[in-house]
C-alpha positions in Angstrom: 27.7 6.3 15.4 25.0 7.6 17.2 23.5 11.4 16.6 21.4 13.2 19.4 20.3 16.8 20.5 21.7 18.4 23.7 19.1 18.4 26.4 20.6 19.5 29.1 24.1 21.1 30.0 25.3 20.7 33.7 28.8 21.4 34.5 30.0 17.9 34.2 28.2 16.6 31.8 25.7 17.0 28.8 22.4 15.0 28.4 22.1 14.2 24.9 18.7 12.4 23.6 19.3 10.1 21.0 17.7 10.2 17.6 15.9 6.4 18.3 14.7 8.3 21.5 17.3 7.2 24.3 18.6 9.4 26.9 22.8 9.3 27.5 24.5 11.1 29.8 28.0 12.2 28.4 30.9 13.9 30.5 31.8 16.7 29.6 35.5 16.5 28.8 35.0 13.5 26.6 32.6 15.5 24.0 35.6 18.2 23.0 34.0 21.0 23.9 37.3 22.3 24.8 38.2 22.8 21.4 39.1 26.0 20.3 37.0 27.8 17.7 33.9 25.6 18.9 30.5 27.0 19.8 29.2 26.5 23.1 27.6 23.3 23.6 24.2 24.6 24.8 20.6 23.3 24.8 19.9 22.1 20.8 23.1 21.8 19.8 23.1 18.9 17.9 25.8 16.3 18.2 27.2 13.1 16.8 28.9 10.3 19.3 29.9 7.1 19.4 29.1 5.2 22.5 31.5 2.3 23.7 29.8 -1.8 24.8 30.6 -0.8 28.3 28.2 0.8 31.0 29.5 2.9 34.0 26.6 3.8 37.1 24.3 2.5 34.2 25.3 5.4 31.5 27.2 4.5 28.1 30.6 6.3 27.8 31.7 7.4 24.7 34.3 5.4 23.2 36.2 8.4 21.8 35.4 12.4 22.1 32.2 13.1 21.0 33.0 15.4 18.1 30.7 18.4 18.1 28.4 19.2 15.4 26.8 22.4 15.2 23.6 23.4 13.4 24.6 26.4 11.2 20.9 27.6 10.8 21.2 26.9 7.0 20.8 23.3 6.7 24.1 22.4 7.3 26.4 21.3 10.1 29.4 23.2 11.7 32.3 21.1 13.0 33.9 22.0 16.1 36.5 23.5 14.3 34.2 25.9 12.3 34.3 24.6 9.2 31.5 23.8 7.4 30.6 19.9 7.2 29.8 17.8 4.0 26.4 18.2 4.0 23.7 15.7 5.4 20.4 14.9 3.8 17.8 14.9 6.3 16.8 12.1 8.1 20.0 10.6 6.8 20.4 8.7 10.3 16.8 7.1 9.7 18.5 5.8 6.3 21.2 4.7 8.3 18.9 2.9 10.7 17.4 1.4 8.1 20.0 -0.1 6.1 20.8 -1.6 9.9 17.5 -2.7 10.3 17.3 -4.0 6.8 20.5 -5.8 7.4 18.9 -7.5 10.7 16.4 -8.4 8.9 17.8 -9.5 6.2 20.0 -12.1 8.5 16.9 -13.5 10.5 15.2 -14.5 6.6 18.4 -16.0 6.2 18.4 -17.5 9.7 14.7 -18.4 9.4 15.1 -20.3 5.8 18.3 -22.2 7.4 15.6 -23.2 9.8 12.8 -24.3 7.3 15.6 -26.6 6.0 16.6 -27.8 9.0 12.6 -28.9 10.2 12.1 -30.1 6.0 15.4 -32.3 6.7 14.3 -33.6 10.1 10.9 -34.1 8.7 12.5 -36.2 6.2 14.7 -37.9 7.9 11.5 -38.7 10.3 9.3 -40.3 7.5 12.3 -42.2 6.7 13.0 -43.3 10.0 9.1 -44.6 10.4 8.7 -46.5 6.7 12.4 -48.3 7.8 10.1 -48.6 10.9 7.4 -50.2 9.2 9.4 -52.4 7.3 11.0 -53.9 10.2 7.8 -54.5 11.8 6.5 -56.4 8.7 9.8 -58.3 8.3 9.5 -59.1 12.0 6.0 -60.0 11.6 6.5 -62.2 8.8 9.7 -64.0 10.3 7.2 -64.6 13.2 4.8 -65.9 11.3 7.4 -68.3 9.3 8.5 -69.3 12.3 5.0 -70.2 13.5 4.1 -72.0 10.4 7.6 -73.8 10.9 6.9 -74.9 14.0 3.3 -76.0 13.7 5.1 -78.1 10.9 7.3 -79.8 12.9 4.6 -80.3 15.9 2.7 -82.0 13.1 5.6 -84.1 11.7 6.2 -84.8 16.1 2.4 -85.8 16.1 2.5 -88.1 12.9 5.5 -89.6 13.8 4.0 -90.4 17.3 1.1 -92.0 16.0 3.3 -93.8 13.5 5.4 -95.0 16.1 2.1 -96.2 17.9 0.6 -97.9 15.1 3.8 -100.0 14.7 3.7 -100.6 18.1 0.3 -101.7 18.5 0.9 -103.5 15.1 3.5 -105.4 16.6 2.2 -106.1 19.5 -0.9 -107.7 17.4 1.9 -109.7 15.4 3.9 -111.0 18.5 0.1 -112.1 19.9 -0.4 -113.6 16.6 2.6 -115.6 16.7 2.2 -116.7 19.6 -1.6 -118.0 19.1 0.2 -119.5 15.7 2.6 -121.4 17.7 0.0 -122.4 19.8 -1.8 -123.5 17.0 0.6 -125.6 15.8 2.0 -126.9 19.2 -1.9 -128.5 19.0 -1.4 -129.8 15.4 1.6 -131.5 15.8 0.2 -133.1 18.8 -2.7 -133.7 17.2 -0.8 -135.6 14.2 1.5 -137.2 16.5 -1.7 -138.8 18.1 -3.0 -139.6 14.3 0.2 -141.4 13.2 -0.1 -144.0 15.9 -3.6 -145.2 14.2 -2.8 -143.7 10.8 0.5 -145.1 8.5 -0.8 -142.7 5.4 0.6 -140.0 7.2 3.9 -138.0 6.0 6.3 -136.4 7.4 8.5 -133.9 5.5 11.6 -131.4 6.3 11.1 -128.7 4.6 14.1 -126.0 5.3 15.0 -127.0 8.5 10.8 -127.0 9.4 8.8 -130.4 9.5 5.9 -130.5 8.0 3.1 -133.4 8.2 0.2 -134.6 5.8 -1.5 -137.5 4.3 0.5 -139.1 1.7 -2.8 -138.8 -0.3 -2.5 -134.7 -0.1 0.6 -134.5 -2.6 0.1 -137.8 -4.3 -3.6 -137.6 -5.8 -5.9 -135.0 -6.9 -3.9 -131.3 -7.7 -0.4 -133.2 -7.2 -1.2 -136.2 -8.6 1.3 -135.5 -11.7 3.7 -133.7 -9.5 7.2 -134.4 -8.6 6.0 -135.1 -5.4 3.8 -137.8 -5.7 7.0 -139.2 -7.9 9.4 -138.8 -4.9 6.9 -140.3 -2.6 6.5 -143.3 -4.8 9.2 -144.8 -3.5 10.8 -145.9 -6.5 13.6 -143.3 -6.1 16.3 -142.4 -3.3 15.5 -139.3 -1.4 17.5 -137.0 1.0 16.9 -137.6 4.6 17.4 -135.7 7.8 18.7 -137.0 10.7 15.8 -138.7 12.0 15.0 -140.4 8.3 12.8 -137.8 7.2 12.3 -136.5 3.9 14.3 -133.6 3.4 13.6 -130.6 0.3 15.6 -127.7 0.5 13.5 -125.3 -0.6 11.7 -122.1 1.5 8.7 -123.5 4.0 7.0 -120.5 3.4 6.3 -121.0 -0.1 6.1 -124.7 0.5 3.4 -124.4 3.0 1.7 -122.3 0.4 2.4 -125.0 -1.6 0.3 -127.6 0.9 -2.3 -125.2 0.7 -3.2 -125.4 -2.7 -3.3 -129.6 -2.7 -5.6 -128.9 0.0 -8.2 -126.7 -1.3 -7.0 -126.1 -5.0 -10.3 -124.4 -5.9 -10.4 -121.6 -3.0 -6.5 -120.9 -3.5 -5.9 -117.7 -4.1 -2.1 -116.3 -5.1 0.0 -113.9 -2.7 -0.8 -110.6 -2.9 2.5 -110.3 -2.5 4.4 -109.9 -6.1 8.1 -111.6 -5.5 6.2 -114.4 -3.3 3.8 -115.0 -6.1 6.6 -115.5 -8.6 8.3 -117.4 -6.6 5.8 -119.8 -5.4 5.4 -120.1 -9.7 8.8 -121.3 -9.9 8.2 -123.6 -6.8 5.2 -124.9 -8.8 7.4 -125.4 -12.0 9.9 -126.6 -10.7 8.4 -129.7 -9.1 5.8 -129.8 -12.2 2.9 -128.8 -10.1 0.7 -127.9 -13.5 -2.6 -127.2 -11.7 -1.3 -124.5 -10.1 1.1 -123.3 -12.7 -1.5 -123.1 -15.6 -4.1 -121.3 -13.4 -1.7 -118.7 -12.7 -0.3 -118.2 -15.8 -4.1 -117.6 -17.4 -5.8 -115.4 -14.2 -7.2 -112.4 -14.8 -7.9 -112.1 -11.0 -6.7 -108.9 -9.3 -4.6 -111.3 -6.8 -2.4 -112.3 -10.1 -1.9 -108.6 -11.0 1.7 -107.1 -10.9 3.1 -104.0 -11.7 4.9 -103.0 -14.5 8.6 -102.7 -14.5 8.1 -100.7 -10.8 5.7 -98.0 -12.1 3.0 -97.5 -10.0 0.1 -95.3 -11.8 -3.0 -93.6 -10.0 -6.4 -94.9 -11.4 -8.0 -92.7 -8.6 -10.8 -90.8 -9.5 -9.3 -87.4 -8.5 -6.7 -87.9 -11.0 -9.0 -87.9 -13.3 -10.7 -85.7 -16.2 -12.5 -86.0 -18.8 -11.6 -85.0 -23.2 -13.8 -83.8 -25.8 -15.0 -87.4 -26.9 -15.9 -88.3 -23.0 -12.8 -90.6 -22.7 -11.3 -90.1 -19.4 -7.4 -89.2 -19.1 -5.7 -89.7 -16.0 -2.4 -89.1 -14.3 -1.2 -91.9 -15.6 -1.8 -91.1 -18.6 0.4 -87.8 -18.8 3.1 -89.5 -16.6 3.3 -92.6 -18.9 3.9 -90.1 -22.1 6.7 -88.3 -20.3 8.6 -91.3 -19.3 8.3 -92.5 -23.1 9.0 -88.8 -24.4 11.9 -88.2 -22.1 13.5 -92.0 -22.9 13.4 -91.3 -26.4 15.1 -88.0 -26.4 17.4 -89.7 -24.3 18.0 -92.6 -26.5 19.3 -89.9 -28.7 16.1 -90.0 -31.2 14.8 -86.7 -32.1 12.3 -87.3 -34.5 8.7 -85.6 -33.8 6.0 -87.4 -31.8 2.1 -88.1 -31.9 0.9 -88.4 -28.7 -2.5 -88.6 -27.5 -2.3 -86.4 -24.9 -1.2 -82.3 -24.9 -0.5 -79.7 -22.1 -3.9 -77.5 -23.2 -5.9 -78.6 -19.8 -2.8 -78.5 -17.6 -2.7 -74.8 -18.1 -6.5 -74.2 -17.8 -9.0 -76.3 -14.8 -6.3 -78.9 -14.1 -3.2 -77.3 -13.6 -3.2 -78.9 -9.7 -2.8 -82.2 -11.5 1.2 -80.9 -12.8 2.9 -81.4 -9.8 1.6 -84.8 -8.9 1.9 -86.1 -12.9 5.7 -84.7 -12.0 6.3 -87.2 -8.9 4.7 -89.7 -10.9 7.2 -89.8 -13.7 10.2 -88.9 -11.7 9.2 -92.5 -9.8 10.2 -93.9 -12.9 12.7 -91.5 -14.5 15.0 -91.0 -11.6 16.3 -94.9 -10.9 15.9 -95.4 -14.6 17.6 -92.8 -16.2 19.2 -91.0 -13.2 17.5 -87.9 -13.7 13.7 -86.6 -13.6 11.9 -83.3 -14.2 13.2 -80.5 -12.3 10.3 -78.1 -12.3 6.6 -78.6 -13.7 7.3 -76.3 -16.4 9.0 -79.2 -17.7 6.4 -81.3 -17.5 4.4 -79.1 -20.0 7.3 -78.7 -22.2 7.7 -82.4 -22.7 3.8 -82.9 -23.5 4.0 -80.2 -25.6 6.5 -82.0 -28.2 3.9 -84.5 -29.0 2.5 -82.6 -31.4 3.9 -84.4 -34.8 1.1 -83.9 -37.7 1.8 -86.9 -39.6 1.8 -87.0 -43.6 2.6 -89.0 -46.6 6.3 -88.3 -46.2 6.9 -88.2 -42.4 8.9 -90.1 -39.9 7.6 -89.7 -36.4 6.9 -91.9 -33.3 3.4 -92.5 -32.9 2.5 -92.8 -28.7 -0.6 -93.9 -26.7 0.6 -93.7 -23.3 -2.3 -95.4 -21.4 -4.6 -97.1 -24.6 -7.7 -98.1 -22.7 -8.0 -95.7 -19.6 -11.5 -97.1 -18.5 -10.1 -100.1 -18.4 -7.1 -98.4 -16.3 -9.1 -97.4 -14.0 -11.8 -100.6 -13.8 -8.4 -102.3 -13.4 -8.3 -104.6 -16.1 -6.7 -104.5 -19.5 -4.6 -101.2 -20.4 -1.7 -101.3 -22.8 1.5 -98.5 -23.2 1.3 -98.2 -27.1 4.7 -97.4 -29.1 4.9 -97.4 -33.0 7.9 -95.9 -35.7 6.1 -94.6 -38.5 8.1 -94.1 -41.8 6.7 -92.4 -45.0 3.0 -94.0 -44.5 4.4 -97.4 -43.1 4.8 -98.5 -39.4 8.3 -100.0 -39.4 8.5 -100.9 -35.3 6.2 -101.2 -32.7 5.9 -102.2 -29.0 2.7 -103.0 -27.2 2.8 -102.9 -23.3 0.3 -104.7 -21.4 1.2 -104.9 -18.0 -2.3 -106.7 -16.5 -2.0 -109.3 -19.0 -1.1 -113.2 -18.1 2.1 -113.7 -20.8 1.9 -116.5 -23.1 4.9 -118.2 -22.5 6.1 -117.4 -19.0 4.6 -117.9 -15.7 4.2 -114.6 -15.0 2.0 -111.1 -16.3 2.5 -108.4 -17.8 4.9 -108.4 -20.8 6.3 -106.3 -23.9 5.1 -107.6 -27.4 7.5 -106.4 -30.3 8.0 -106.5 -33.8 9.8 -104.5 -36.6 10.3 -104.9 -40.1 13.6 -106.6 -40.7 13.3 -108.6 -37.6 11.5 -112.4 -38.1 8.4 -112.5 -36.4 6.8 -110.8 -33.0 8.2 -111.9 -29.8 6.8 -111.4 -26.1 9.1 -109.8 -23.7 7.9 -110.4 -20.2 8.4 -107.5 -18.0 9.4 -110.0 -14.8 13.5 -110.5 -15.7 13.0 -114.2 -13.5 10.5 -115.5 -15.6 12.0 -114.2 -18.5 15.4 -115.6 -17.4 14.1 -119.3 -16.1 12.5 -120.3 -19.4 13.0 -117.4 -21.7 14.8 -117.4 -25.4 17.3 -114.7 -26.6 15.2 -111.9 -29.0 16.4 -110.3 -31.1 15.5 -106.6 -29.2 19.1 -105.7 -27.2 19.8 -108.9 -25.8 16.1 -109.0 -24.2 15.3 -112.7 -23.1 11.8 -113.6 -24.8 9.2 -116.2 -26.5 8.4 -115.6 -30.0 4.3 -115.6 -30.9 3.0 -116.6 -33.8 -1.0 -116.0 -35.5 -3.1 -119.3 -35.6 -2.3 -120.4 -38.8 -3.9 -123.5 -38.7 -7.1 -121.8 -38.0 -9.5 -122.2 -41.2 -13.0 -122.0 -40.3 -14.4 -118.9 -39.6 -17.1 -120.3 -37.4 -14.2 -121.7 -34.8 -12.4 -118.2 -34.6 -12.6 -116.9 -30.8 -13.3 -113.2 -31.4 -11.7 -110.4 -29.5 -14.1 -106.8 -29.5 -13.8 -103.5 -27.6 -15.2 -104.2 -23.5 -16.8 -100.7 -23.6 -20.5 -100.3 -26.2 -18.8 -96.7 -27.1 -16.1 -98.2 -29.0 -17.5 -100.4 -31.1 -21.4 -101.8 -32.3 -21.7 -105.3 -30.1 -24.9 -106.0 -32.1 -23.2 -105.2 -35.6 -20.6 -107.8 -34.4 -22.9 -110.7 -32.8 -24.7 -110.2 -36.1 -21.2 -110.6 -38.1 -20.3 -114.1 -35.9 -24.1 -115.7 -36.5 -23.5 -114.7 -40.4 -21.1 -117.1 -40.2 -22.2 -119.1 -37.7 -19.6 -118.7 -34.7 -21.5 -119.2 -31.6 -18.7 -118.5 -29.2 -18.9 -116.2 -26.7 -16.9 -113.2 -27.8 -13.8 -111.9 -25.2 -14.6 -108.2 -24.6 -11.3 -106.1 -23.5 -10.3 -102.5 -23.4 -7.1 -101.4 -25.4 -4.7 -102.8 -28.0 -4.1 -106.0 -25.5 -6.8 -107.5 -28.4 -4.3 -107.4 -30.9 -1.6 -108.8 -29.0 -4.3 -112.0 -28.5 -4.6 -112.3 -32.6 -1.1 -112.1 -32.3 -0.3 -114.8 -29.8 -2.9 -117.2 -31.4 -5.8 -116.8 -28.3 -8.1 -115.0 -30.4 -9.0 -115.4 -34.1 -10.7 -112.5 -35.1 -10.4 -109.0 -33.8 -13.6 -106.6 -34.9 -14.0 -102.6 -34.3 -16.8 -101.0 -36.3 -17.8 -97.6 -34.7 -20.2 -96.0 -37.4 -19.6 -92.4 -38.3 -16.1 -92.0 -36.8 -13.0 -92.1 -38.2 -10.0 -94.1 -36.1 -7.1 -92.4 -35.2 -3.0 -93.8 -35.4 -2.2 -94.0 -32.0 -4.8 -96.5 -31.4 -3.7 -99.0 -34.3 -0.5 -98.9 -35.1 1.5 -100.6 -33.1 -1.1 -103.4 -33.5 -1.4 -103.7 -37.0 2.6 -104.2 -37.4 2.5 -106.8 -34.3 -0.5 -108.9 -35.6 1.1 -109.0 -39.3 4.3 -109.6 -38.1 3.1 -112.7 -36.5 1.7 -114.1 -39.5 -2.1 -112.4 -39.3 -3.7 -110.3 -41.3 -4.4 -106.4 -40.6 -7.3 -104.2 -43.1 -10.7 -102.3 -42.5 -13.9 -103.9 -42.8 -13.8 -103.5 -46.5 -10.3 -105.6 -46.9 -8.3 -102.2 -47.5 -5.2 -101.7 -45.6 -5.1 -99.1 -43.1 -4.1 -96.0 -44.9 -1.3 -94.4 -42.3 -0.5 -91.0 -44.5 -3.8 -89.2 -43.1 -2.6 -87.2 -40.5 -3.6 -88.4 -37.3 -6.1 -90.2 -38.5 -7.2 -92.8 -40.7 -9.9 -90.9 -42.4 -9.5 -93.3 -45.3 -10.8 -96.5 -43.7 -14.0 -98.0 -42.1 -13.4 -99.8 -39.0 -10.8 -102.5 -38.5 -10.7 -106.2 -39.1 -6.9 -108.3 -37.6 -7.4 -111.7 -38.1 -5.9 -115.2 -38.5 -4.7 -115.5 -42.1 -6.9 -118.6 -42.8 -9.8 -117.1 -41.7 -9.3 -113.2 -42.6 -11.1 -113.4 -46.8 -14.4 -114.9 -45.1 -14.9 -112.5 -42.7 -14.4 -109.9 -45.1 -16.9 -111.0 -47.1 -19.4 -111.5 -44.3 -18.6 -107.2 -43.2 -19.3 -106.5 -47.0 -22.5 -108.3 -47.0 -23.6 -106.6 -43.6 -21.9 -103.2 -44.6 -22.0 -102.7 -48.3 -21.1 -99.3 -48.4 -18.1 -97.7 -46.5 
C-alpha cells in the first residue's frame, strides 16, 4: 500500500508523489474517480494505491483501483463514497515504513549472524584442517627419518658383512698358503728322514690314524716318555698292530698325537691348547698311554693356557664392567649375572626360602644403570640353554637382585650367596670361586664352593664343584668337565653327580710342616701378622697367597694346612665363610676364629662375634691357636 498526494491532473491520468518521495503516473480510470458521491480528484487530494511488480513505458500500474481518499479538512479522511474513514494517526505510513524497515533489518542481523557462523565454522574447520596438516607432516617426517635410520642400518650391516666376508677371505687365503708352505714343509721332512734312515736304524716310523709319523726311537722311549706306554710298545717284548707296509699302527687322532711328539721333544717349553676340548683331550691321550709328565703338569698349572670355563659361562672381567662398593672392592658384571643365575635356579628348583646375597640393585638404578642390559645378556647366556628361559626385560633383572635381601638371625633359614667371592682375582684372572651355603637356625647345613680357575684334585682337568652337607659323609669334588668326571670319576652322593671325595690332612701333626694358605690381596688380611704367626712356630715355608674361598677348598683337599685371615678392626661377613667352614669340617678339618671360638652364624650378616678365622688340619689346629693367642691376646 502506497499513500501519495495528487500533483498533477491531466485528462488521462493523475501524477501522484509518493510519501517516500517517488513520482507515479496513474490512469485515470484505474483510481475510481468515477465513483459516484466522490470529490473531484484535484491537486492535493490525497490518495492511497497499491501499485502492481509490473512496469508499463516505465510507470507502475496500479494493481487494483486506487481507492480515493479525501482530506476532510478536520484531520480525517473521506472515502470515495463519502463516508468518513477510521481515522489515521499522523505519520502513520512513516510507522508503517518503519515496521518494514525494521523487519528488513531485522532479516539482514539474522542474515549477517547466519554469516558470522558460517566464517566461525570455516575458521574452524580451517585450523582443523592445518593441525591434521601438521600432524601428517610430522608423521611423514618421522616415517622418513625411520626409514633413514633403517636404511643406514642395513648399509652398515651390508658394510660389516662385506668386510666380514673379506676377512674370511683373506683369512683363508692366509690358511690355504699356510697349508701349502706346511705341506711343503713336510714334503722336505720326510725327505729329509727318508735320507736319515738309510745311515740311522734308531729311527721310527709310526701310523698314526691313517698319517705316518717318524722319530728317533729315543724321542718316546727316554726322557718325558720314558715310563710311558710307548716306550713299553716299542720295547719289543709285546705284539703290535701293523699297517700294511709293517708299520706300527695306533688308532688314535694325529692331531693330538703330534701334540703328543711335541711335548717328548721339548717337555719344558710345551704349552697346552688354547683350545678347551683339545686340551682335555690330549689329557686323556696322556692318561691313557700313562704319559705322567705331561698328565701331572696339567692337572697342577695355574697357567692361563690350562684355564677353562665354567660349565659354558663366559663372564666379563673388563674394566668397563666394572665399579667400585663402599669398602673399595670392585663388583663386576659378573658378579650381578652370577647372582641371577643362582637366584633364578633356586626359585626354580622350587626353594623359596630368603637369600643373602652380596650384591643388591641400589647402584643399578643410580650411576650404573647402563650396566642392566648387558648383566641381562650375560645371565640369559646361561639361563636360556639351562633352564629354557631367561629374563624378559631388565626390570627383572632388578627384581631378582632385589630378593637377596634375607637379614639373617638366630632362628632363620636362608641361602647365604657370594656370587663372584674374590673379584680382584676375577679380574687379575686367577682364583675366583661361586659361593653357596644353607643356613639353618645359626648352623650351615649345605654348601657348595665353585672354583672354576682351579686345577681339580682328582681329575685331569680344572675347575670343579666342592660339596658337602650334614648328613652326607664327607666333601667331595665335582669337576665341572662331565669327561673327566666320567673317565675316572666315583658316584657322589649329590644327584647322581660323578665325583672324588677329599679329605683334610690328617696325618699332618707338626705345625711347622703345615703349607699355609692367606688372602693374595694386603687388604684382606695382615701378611706380617701371619709371617710372624709361621716363625712363632717355626714354619719357614713360603705361604700360597690366593683370592676367594678356593683357600678353603685347599685345607679341604689336603694341599694346604693352615688357612689364616686376621683383618684388625673389621668384622667378617657370612657370605664369605660359610660355605667354607662346612666344606673344610666336613672333610675332617677344623673351622674357629683366632681365639678357637666357632664362628658365631646368628649375627646377621655378619660375624660380629668373632676375630678373624683360623681352618686347619685337625692335628695341627690347638697349636696354632695357641700361637694367635700369644700374638693376639685380646679379641
Amino acid at each position: 500500500m502506497c499513500f501519495g498526494v495528487v500533483t498533477e491532473c491531466k485528462s488521462g491520468f493523475l501524477r501522484t508523489k509518493c510519501v517516500h518521495g517517488e513520482v507515479f503516473h496513474i490512469k485515470r480510470e484505474q483510481s475510481g474517480a468515477r465513483a459516484k458521491g466522490s470529490r473531484q480528484l484535484v491537486k492535493g487530494t490525497r490518495i492511497s494505491f497499491t501499485l502492481a511488480h509490473t512496469a508499463h513505458n516505465g510507470h507502475f500500474r496500479p494493481a487494483r483501483k486506487a481507492r480515493r481518499m479525501i482530506d476532510d479538512g478536520q484531520g480525517g479522511i473521506i472515502s470515495e463514497r463519502g463516508t468518513p474513514a477510521a481515522a489515521t494517526p499522523p505519520f502513520a505510513a512513516l510507522t508503517e515504513a518503519g515496521s518494514v524497515l525494521r523487519a528488513a533489518l531485522d532479516d539482514i542481523m539474522g542474515r549477517a549472524a547466519a554469516m558470522d557462523d558460517y566464517v566461525a565454522r570455516r575458521e574452524t574447520e580451517l585450523r582443523q584442517m592445518e593441525v591434521e596438516a601438521a600432524n601428517e607432516v610430522r608423521r611423514t617426517r618421522k616415517a622418513a627419518e625411520t626409514w633413514a635410520a633403517d636404511f643406514k642400518r642395513r648399509a652398515e650391516e651390508e658394510v660389516a658383512r662385506s668386510a666380514e666376508a673379506a676377512a674370511m677371505q683373506a683369512a683363508a687365503s692366509a690358511d690355504a698358503k699356510n697349508i701349502e708352505n706346511e705341506r711343503a714343509v713336510w714334503e722336505a721332512e720326510k725327505q729329509s728322514i727318508a735320507e736319515i734312515q738309510k745311515f740311522d736304524s734308531d729311527v721310527v716310523t709310526i701310523n698314526v690314524g691313517g698319517q705316518v709319523f717318524s722319530t728317533y726311537l729315543s724321542t718316546i722311549t727316554t726322557g718325558a716318555a720314558a715310563d710311558s706306554m710307548l716306550a713299553v710298545l716299542f720295547s719289543g717284548r709285546h705284539s703290535v698292530a701293523t699297517d700294511s707296509e709293517g708299520r706300527m699302527f695306533l688308532d688314535q687322532d694325529p692331531v693330538l698325537f703330534a701334540d703328543l711328539l711335541t711335548f717328548f721333544r721339548s717337555p719344558l717349553s710345551f704349552s697346552l691348547p688354547d683350545d678347551r676340548r683339545t686340551a682335555i683331550r690330549l689329557l686323556f691321550l696322556a692318561h691313557e698311554y700313562q704319559v705322567t709328565a705331561l698328565f701331572d703338569r696339567f692337572a697342577w698349572s695355574e697357567t692361563k693356557s690350562a684355564r677353562l670355563a665354567s660349565q659354558q659361562l663366559t663372564l666379563d672381567p673388563s674394566p668397563s664392567g666394572t665399579h667400585a662398593k663402599d669398602d673399595a672392592s670392585p663388583v663386576t658384571i659378573a658378579d650381578y649375572a652370577a647372582q641371577v643365575v643362582v637366584t633364578v635356579a633356586l626359585r626354580k628348583s622350587g626353594s623359596a626360602l630368603p637369600i643373602m646375597g652380596e650384591e643388591n640393585a641400589d647402584d643399578l638404578r643410580g650411576a650404573h644403570a647402563d650396566l642392566v642390559p648387558r648383566i641381562r645378556a650375560v645371565a640369559n647366556a646361561v639361563l636360556e640353554p639351562a633352564l629354557g628361559a631367561g629374563l624378559a626385560d631388565d626390570a627383572e633383572v632388578l627384581a631378582v637382585l632385589d630378593e637377596a635381601d634375607a637379614a639373617g638371625g638366630p632362628d632363620a633359614v636362608f641361602w647365604v650367596l657370594d656370587p663372584i667371592d674374590g673379584s680382584k682375582g676375577f679380574l687379575r684372572g686367577d682364583q675366583y670361586a661361586v659361593c653357596l651355603a644353607l643356613v639353618d637356625a645359626g648352623e650351615v647345613v649345605a654348601a657348595a664352593v665353585g672354583t672354576p680357575h682351579l686345577p681339580c684334585r682328582h681329575a685331569p682337568s680344572v675347575g670343579a664343584v666342592y660339596a658337602a652337607a650334614v648328613g652326607v659323609d664327607g666333601a667331595w669334588e665335582l669337576p665341572l668337565d662331565v669327561e673327566a668326571a666320567a673317565a675316572a670319576g666315583l658316584a657322589s652322593p649329590f644327584a647322581g653327580e660323578l665325583g672324588f671325595r677329599v679329605a683334610a690332612d690328617s696325618g699332618l701333626a707338626d705345625a711347622s710342616d703345615a703349607v699355609a694358605a692367606e688372602s693374595f690381596e694386603a687388604s684382606h688380611t695382615n701378611h706380617e701378622w701371619s709371617a710372624a704367626l709361621l716363625a712363632r712356630l717355626d714354619n719357614a715355608t713360603p705361604p700360597i697367597r690366593m683370592d676367594s674361598q678356593a683357600k678353603y677348598v685347599l685345607v679341604a683337599r689336603g694341599d694346604a694346612g693352615v688357612y689364616i685371615r686376621r683383618v684388625p678392626g673389621y668384622a667378617e661377613k657370612l657370605w664369605d665363610h660359610a660355605s667354607g667352614e662346612l666344606l673344610v669340617t666336613a672333610a675332617g678339618g677344623i673351622v674357629t676364629d683366632l681365639h678357637g671360638k666357632p664362628l658365631d652364624w646368628t649375627r646377621g650378616q655378619r660375624l660380629s662375634e668373632n676375630h678373624g678365622v683360623l681352618a686347619s688340619a685337625p692335628g695341627v689346629h690347638a697349636a696354632y691357636i695357641d700361637a694367635c693367642r700369644t700374638l693376639d691376646p685380646s679379641p
